[in-house]
N, C-alpha and C positions, 0 to 999 in steps of 0.2 A: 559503363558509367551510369549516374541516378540518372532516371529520368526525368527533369522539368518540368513536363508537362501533365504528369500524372496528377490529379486530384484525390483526396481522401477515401472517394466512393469510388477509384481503379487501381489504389497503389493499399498493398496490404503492410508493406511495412519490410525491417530487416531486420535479419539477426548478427550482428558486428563484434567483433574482439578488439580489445585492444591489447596491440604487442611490443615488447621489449627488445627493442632493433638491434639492440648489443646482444643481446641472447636468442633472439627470434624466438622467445616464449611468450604465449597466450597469458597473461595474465588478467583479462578481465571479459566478461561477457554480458552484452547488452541487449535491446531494443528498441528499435524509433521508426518514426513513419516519418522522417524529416534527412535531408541530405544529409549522408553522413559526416560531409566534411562540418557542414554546419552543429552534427553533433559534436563532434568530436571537438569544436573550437566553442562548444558551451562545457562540454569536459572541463578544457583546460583554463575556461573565464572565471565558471563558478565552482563556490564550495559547497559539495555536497554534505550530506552524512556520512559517507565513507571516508575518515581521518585519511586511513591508511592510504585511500585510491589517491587522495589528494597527493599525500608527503611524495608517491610514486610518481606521480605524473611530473612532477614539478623535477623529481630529481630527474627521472631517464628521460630517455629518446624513444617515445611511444609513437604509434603510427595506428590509424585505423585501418581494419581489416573486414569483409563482406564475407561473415560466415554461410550467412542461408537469405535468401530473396522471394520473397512475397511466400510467405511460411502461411497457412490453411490456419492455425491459432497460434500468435505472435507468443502469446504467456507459455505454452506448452513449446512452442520450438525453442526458447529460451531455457526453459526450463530442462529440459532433452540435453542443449549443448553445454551446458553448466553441468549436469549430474553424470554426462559423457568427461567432458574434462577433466572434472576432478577424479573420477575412475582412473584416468591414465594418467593421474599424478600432477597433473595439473598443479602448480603455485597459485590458484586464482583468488584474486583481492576483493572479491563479493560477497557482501555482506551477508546476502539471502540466498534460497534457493531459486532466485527467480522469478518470472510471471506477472512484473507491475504491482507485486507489492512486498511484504517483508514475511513471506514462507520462510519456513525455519533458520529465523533471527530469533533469542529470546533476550528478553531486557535482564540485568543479573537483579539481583534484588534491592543491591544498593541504587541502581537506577527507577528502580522502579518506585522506590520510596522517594526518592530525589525529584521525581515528575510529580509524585502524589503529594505532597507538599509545595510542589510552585503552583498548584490547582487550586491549593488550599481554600475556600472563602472567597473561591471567585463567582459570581453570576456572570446569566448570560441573558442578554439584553431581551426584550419583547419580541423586535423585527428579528433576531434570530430564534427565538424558540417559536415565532408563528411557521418562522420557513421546516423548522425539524417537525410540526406537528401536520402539517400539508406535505413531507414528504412520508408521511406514515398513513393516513389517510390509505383507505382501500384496502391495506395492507394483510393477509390471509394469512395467516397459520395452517398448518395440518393439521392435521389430529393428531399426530407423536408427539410434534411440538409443544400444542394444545397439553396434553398430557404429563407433558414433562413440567409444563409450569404450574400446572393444578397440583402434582407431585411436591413440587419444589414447598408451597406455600401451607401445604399440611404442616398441621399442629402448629401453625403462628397463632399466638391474640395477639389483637390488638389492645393496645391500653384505651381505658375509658377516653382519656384529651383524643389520640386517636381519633378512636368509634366518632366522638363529636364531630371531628376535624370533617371526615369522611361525608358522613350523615351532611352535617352545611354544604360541602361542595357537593353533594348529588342535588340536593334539594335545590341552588343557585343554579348548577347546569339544567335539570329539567323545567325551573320557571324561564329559564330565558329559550327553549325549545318550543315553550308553550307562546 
């Protein structure tokens, strides 16, 4: 059974299925550092991104199941039991490859245009572009990196409005440094 008593800094987490009680197939494989029963009834509360995981749950008799327990890297034992199952034919209703985010999902094109247009001419407030400019802060490059964007930027001009544009904000940023 989960243990209760565990905290964040003693409990590494599980890797969990959930299965088709009529068929006692694996249909889906997870991650959480939270009880499972308690996952597994945010499973069935909320709707995720997964259309499909939803329509399933709703229709079968699913039950949660404890694949692997306190896994050394939670994304990579996920990942492992997902590209294991589906090797042995697995039906599994996951969207990704695993790992806490969306490894090999691609958006089709019509989505992707369909997101690039609700974006459209949107800004993004002060207090959030101060918090994205203090998360980059420090922030290091390599030198392949480095190179690859010196790369990228060969043979742009800039247009003269440009060149202006540029030239005012270095010259505003270094008086106000002064």
């Amino acid at each position: 059974m989960y243990n209760k008593g565990a905290t964040l800094e003693t409990m590494k987490g599980i890797i969990y299925g959930l299965v088709d009680n009529s068929t006692m197939e694996l249909r889906y494989v997870g991650q959480t550092i939270e009880a499972l029963a308690c996952r597994f009834k945010r499973h069935m509360k909320l709707c995720s991104s997964n259309a499909h995981l939803n329509n399933w749950l709703r229709s079968a008799d699913a039950s949660s199941i404890v694949l692997e327990r306190d896994p050394e890297d939670l994304d990579e034992a996920e990942m492992r039991w997902i590209a294991d199952a589906r090797a042995q034919g697995a039906r599994l209703i996951n969207l990704t490859d695993g790992g806490g985010g969306v490894r090999g999902y691609k958006q089709t094109p019509e989505r992707r245009a369909k997101i690039g247009a609700a974006h459209m001419g949107k800004t993004i407030n002060a207090e959030t572009r101060a918090k994205m400019s203090a998360a980059k802060m420090g922030r290091k490059f390599t030198l392949e990196h480095r190179l690859k964007i010196s790369a990228a930027g060969r043979g742009h001009k800039h247009t003269n409005e440009a060149r202006a544009k540029i030239s005012d904000g270095l010259r505003r940023y270094h008086a106000r440094k002064n």
